[in-house]
C-alpha positions in Angstrom: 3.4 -14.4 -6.1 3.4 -11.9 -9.0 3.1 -7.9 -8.8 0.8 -6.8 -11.3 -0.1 -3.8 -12.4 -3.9 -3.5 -11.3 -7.4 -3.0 -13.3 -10.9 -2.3 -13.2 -12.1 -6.0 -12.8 -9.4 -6.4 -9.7 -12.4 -4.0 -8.0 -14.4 -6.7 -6.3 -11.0 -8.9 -5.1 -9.5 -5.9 -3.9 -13.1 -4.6 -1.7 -12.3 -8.1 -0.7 -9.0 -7.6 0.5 -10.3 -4.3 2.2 -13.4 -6.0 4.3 -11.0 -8.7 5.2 -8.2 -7.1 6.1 -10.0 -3.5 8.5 -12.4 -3.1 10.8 -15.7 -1.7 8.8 -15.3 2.1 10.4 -11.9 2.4 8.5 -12.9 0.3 5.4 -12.8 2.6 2.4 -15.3 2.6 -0.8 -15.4 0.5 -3.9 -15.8 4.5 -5.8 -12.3 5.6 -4.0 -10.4 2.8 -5.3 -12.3 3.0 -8.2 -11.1 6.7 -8.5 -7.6 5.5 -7.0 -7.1 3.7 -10.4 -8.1 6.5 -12.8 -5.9 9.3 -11.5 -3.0 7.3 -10.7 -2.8 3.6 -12.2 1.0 3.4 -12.2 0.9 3.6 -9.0 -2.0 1.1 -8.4 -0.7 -2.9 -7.7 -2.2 -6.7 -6.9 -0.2 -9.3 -5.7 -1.8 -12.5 -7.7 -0.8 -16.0 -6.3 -0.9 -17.9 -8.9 0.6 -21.3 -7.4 -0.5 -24.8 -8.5 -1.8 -24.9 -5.0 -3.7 -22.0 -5.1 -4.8 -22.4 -8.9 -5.9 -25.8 -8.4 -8.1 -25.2 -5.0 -9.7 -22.2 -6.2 -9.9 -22.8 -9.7 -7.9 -19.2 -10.4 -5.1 -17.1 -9.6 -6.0 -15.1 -6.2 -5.5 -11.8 -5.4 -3.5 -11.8 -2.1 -3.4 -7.8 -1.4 -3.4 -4.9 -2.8 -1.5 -1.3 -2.9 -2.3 1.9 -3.8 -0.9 5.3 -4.0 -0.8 8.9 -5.2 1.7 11.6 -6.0 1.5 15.2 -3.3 3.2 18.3 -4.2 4.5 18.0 -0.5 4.2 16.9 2.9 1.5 18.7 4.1 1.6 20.7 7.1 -1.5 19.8 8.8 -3.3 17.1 9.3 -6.8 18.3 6.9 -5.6 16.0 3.6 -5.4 12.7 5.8 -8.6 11.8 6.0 -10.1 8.2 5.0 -12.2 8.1 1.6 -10.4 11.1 0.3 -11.0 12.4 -2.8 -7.6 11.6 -5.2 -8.9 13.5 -7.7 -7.8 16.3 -5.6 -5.0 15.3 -3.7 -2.8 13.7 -6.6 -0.4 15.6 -8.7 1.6 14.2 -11.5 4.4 16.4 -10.8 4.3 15.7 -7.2 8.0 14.6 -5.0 5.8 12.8 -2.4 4.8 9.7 -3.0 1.7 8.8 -0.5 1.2 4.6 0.0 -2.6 5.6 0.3 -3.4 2.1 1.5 -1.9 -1.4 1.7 -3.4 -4.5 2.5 -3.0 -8.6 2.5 -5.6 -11.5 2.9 -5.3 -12.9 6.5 -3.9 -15.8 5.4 -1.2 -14.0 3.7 0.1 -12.3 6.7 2.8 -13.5 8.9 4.9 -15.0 6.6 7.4 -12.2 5.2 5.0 -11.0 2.3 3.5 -8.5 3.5 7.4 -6.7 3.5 8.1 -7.6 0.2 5.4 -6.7 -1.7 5.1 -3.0 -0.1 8.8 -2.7 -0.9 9.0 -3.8 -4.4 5.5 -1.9 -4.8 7.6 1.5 -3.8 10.5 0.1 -6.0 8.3 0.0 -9.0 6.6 3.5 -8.1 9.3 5.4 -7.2 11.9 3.7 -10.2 9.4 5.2 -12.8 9.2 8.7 -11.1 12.5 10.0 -10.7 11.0 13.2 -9.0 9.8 11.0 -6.7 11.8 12.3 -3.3 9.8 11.2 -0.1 7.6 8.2 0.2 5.0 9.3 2.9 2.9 7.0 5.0 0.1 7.2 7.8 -0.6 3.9 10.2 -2.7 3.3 12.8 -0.5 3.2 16.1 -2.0 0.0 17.1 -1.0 -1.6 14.2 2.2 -3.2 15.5 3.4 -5.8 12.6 2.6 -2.8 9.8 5.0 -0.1 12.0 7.6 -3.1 11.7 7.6 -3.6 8.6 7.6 0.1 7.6 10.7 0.7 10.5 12.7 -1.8 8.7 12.3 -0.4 5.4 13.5 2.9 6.7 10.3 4.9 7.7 11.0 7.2 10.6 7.7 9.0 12.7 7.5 12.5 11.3 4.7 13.5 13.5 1.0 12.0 15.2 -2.9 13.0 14.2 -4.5 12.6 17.6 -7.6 10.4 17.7 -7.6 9.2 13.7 -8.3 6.0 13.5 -11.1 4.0 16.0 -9.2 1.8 18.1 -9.3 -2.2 17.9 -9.6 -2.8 21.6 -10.8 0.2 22.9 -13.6 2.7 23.1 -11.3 6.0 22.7 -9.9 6.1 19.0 -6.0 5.8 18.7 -3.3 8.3 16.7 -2.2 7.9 13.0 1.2 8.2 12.9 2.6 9.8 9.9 6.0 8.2 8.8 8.5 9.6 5.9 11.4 7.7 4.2 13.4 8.9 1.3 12.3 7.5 -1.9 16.2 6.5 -2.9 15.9 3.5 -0.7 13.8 1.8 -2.9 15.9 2.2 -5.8 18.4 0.4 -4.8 19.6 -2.5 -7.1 18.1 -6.1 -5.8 14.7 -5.0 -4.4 12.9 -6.2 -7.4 13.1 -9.7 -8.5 12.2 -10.6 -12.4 11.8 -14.0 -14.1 13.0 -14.4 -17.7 9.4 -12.5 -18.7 9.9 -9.2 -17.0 7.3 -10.1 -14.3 7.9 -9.3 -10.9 8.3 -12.5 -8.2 7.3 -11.5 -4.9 9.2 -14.5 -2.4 9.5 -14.3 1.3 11.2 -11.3 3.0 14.7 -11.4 4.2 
C-alpha cells in the first residue's frame, strides 16, 4: 500500500471510494473534491494498492481510500463552518495552525484490517511534517461511527465538543451528533510513524 500524493484523474476512484464508503445524504460532490485539490493539494492523499494480487485481478493498481484536508486559522467557535460540501475555497488558509481532516475514507474491503489507522496517521504525518505551523489537527465524526472514533481515540483525539443533529443516522429516523475531536499536531511528528522504501515512497502496512 503506497501513500500518494493525489491528482485530478484520482477524481472518479476517489467518488468511488465516497459512494462506497457513506450513505448517499452525506456523500459529498465530485466539484468539492475537485476544489479540495486546487486549494490545498499537499494536503490531498490516495492510498494505491499496488500488490501482485491486486495488479493482476484488476489489471491496475487500485485506489483503496482517500484523505483530504485543509488549513483554518482556528478552531471555530460555532458550529456554521461544519457543514458537508463546504466551500474550501473559503475555509482554507495557508497560514492556518489547524489542520481540518475534511474527510477520510477506505473501500469496504479495506476496512477491518488495521489500514484504515495507518494511512490516516501517516496522512497527518506527511501534512503536519511539511507545515510546521501546523498546531491542532481538528476532526468531526459521526457519533455512530464506532470503528472511526477508535481509531481517532487511539491516535490521541480527545471530544472538544458535539453539533446536535449533524449527520442523518444509519439506523434511525432522528439524525445523530458530529462530534468534533482535537489532537495536537506534535503527535504525528514523531519519528517512526512514516515508513519509506529505498525510493522515498511511503509503505502503508498493518497498524500496530
Amino acid at each position: 500500500m503506497i501513500l500518494c500524493p493525489a491528482q485530478p484523474f484520482d477524481l472518479p476512484s476517489i467518488m468511488h471510494i465516497e459512494r462506497a464508503a457513506f450513505i448517499p445524504p452525506i456523500q459529498e460532490k465530485e466539484k468539492i473534491f475537485d476544489e479540495r485539490l486546487q486549494v490545498f493539494p499537499q494536503g490531498f492523499f490516495v492510498l494505491s494498492d499496488s500488490s501482485v494480487e491486486t495488479v493482476t485481478r484488476a489489471g491496475h493498481a487500485v485506489n483503496a481510500g482517500y484523505f483530504c484536508s485543509e488549513l483554518w486559522l482556528s478552531l471555530p467557535a460555532d458550529d456554521k463552518t461544519f457543514v458537508l460540501n463546504h466551500n474550501p475555497y473559503k475555509s482554507h488558509h495557508r497560514n492556518g495552525t489547524v489542520l481540518y481532516a475534511s474527510s477520510f475514507a477506505l473501500l469496504p474491503d479495506y476496512q477491518g484490517k488495521g489500514i484504515a489507522r495507518q494511512f490516516f496517521a501517516s496522512s497527518l504525518a506527511a501534512v503536519c511534517g511539511a507545515f510546521s505551523q501546523v498546531k491542532t489537527v481538528a476532526l468531526l465524526v459521526n457519533e455512530e461511527w464506532q470503528s472511526a472514533h477508535h481509531i481517532y481515540e487511539s491516535l490521541g483525539f480527545t471530544q472538544v465538543r458535539r453539533i446536535q443533529g449533524f449527520f442523518p443516522s444509519l439506523h434511525r429516523r432522528e439524525k445523530t451528533d458530529g462530534i468534533i475531536m482535537t489532537c495536537p499536531a506534535d503527535l504525528f511528528r514523531a519519528d517512526g510513524i512514516l515508513h519509506h522504501n529505498e525510493n522515498g515512497v511511503v509503505i502503508i502496512g498493518a497498524a500496530k
